[in-house]
N, C-alpha and C positions, 0 to 999 in steps of 0.2 A: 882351792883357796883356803888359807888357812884363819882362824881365828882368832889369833894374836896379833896386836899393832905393829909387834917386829917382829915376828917372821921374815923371812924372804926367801924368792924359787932360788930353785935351783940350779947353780951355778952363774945366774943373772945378777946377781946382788939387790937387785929393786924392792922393796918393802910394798907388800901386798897387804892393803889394809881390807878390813872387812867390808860386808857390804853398806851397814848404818852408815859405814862412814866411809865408802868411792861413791859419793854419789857424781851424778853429771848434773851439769850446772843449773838448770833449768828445773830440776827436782832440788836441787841446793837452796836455790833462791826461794822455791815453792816452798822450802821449811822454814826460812829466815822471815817470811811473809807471814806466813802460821801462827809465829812466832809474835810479831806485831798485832796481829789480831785481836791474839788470845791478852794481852796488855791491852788493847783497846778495849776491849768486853770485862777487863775486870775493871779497867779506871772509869768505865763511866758506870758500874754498878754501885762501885763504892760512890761517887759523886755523888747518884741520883739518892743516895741511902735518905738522908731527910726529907726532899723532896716529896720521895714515896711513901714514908711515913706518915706525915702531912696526908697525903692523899688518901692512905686508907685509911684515917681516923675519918675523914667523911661521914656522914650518916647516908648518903646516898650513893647506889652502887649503878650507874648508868651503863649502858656498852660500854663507851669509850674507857668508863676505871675500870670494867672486866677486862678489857684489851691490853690496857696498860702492864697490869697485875700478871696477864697470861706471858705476853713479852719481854718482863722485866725477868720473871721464871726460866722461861723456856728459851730463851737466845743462850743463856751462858751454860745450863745444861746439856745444848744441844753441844758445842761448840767443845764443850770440858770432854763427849764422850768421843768426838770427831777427833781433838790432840792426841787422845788416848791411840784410839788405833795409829794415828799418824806419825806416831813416835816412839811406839814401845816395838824393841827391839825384837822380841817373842811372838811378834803379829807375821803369822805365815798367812800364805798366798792362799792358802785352802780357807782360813780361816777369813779371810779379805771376802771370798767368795759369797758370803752368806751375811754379810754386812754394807758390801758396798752403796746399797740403795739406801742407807740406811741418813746421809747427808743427803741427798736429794728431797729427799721424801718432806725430810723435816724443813726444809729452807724454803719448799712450795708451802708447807704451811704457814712459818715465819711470814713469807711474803705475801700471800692472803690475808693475813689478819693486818700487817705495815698497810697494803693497798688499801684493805676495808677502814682504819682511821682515815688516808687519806681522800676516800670516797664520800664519807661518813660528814668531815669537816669541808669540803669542796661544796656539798649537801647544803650544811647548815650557815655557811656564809654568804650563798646567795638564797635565802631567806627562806630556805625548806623546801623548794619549788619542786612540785612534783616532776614536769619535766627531767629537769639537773638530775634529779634519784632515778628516774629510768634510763639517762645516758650512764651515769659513772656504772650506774650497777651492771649495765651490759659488759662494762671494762670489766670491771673489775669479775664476773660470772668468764668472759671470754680467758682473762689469762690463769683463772682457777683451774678451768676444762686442758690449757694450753700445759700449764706447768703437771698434770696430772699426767696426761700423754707422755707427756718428754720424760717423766722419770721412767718408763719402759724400754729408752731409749740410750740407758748410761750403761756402761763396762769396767771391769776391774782394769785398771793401769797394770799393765804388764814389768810389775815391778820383784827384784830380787827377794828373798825372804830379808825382813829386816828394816827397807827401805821405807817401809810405808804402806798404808793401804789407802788409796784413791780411787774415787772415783772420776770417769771420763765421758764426755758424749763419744757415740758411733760414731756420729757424724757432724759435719759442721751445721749442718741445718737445726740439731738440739737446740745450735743459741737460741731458737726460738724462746725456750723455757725464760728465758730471762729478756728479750726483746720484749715480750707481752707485756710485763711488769716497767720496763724501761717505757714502752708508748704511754702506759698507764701514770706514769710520774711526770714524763712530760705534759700531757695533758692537765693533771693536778697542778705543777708549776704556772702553765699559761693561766688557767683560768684565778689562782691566788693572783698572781700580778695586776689580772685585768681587774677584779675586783676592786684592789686595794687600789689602783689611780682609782677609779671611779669613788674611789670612799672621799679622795683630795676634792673632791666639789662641794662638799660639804664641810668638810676641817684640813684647812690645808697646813702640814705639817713637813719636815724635811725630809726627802727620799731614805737618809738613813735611821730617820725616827719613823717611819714607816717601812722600814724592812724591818728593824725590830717588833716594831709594835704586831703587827702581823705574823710574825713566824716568815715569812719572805726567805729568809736564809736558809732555814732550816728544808725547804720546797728543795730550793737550789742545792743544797748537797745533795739529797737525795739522786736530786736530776745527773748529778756530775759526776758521781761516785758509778751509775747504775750506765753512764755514758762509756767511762772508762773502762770498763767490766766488756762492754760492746766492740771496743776497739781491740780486745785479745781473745773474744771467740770468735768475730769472721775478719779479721785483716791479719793477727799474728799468723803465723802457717809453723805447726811444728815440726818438729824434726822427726818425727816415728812414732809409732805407736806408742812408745815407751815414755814421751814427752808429755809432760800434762802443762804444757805451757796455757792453753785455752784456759786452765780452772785455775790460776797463778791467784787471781782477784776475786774469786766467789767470796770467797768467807769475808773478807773485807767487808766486800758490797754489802752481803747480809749483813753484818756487824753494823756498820753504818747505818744503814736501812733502817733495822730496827731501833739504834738509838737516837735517830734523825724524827722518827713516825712515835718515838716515846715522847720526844719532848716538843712536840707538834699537840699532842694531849696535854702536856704541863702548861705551855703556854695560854690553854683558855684562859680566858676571864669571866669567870662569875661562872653557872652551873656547868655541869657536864652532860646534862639531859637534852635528849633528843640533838645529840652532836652539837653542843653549848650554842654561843651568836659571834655575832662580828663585832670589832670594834666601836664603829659607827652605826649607826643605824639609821639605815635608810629613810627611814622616817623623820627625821632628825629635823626639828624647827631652823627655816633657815634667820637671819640676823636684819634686823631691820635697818633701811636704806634711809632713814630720814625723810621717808613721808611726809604729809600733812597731818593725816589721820593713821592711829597705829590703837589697835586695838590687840590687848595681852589678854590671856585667861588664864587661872592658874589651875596645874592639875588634878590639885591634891582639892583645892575647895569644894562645898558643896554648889549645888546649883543657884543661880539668882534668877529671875524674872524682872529686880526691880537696877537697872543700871546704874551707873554712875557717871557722870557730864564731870571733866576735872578740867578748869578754863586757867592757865597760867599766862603770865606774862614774866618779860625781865623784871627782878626785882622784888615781883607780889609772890605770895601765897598761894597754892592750890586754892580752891573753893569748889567744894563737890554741891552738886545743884542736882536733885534727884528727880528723876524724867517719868513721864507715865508711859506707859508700855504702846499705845499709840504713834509715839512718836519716835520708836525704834524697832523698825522693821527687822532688824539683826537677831532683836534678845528671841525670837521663837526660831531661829538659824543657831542655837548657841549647840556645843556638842556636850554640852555639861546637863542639857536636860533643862526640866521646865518642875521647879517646884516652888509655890509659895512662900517667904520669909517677909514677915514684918522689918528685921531691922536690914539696915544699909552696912553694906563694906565698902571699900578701894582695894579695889588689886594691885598686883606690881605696876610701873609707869616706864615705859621705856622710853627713853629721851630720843632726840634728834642720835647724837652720838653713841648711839645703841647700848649706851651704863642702864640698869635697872635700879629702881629707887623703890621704896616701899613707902607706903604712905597709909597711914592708918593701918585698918586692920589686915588679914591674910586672905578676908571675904569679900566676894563684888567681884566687878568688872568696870574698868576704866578704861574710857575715852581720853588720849593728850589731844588735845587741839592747839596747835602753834600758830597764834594770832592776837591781833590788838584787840581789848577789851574793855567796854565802858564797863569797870565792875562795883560803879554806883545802883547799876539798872538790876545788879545781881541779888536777891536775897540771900541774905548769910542766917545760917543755921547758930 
């Protein structure tokens, strides 16, 4: 075979091109995909550039910003040395030999640390629960031990000098290595969704201001990216040993992967310690229904022992009418505690139609009672 674009055998006329460039289609497309990738991994670096910035001026360095920092680093490193062999014309097959584990290795790490935010944040939005940290962390332990095995299990693609160096599973059963990871995501996906209806009991909002507000989208690429990747190592069937149709979508997936599980970390709200919270919070006061009686307390106040009686009508004035501790079986039930104060507050006053109204000071506790009053019989202060 000769080394020149035109050349041609002898007495054939046919133009024998080199090997970089007769490839067969299926290592053609595996380059033109490469190709995509390595654009994918540089546009969402630059993208993320402010973002990140922002992030590491932080004062606090939680897991999750060491993850981020590690991921933002190490994806486009990996990937810059992976084009390199995969493209440089000078990369022989002896020299393939002694590097091709060298993508495996790093992508089982990649996907460990992707899995460990999504473990990490599944964790902290059902509200730290020790259970939840012994299921994910079994996944996520199971596909670490899975992806570690299966890189024992990859071969040099039996490719021309020139062509490229790749690596291939033995066998079809490797997909494992990325199966683990893929059950791992679906299970992340399910349990983000379930949560996030469960949050609509409490603040109901539109499906698609709750897929945003959630990160909801960002679950689902992962899921569908790591799906696809699924559908070309056990249903494509290649043509030879010499086919690396199975690994067409690895890098992708990784690529994705990690900038799908980057911005799964960006999208917190408010700290990043102990795998940040959740939008709502479970706890979350529900809204009052228009009672008769509605009793408010306010946070932020100090404690009272001495209540407040707040008696309106249509038309009149509040009139606070201060009660002896006697005759409010409630004020020793209060969760504000129990401390002595000479003078009297008003707290917020939540109406029938659940608007909040202040009334006097920021201290006390207020009684609305919605009823007829002789408020002749009432002393006024």
């Amino acid at each position: 075979m000769s080394n020149s674009t035109n050349s041609t055998s002898d007495g054939s006329g046919e133009i024998e091109l080199p090997a970089y460039l007769n490839l067969p289609p299926h290592l053609s497309a595996q380059k033109y995909f490469f190709v995509c990738t390595l654009t994918v991994a540089a546009w969402d670096t630059l993208v993320l550039t402010p973002r990140t910035w922002r992030l590491l001026r932080t004062k606090e360095w939680p897991l999750l910003k060491l993850m981020y920092h590690f991921l933002r680093l190490f994806m486009p490193m990996e990937f810059s040395v992976v084009g390199v062999a995969f493209f440089d014309t000078q990369w022989t097959l002896s020299k393939c030999n002694h590097f091709f584990l060298f993508e495996p290795i790093c992508t089982a790490v990649l996907l460990a640390v992707c899995s460990a935010v999504h473990c990490i944040r599944i964790w902290a939005i059902y509200d730290k629960k020790r259970p939840m940290m012994y299921a994910m962390g079994s996944l996520w332990a199971f596909q670490v031990v899975v992806t570690a095995i299966c890189c024992g299990f990859y071969r040099v693609t039996p490719l021309l000098d020139g062509q490229g160096c790749i690596a291939e599973p033995k066998a079809a059963w490797v997909g494992i290595y990325w199966l683990s990871a893929t059950i791992l995501y679906t299970v992340t996906l399910v349990m983000a969704v379930k949560r996030s209806l469960r949050s609509l009991e409490l603040k109901r909002i539109s499906y698609w201001k709750l897929m945003l507000r959630d990160g909801l989208n960002l679950y689902a690429a992962v899921w569908l990216v790591n799906m696809v990747n699924m559908l070309f190592w056990f249903i494509i069937t290649p043509t030879g040993p010499e086919d690396p149709i199975r690994t067409i979508v690895t890098s992708m997936t990784a690529v994705l992967t990690t900038s799908m599980s980057m911005r799964l970390i960006l999208c917190v709200r408010g700290t990043l310690k102990r795998g940040g919270g959740f939008a709502v919070n479970s706890a979350a006061r529900s809204g009052s229904n228009g009672t008769t009686h509605v009793v408010s307390q306010s946070r932020a106040a100090p404690a009272q022992t001495n209540p407040i009686l707040s008696i309106t009508s249509q038309g009149a004035a509040p009139v606070a009418v201060p009660l002896s501790e006697k005759n409010v079986d409630w004020a020793d039930k209060s969760s504000v505690g129990e401390s002595k104060h000479e003078n009297m507050g008003i707290y917020q006053v939540e109406s029938a139609d659940n608007e909040v109204a202040s009334i006097g000071s920021d201290e006390g506790v207020k009684i609305h009672i919605e009823t007829e009053t002789d408020f002749n019989e009432v002393p006024k202060n």
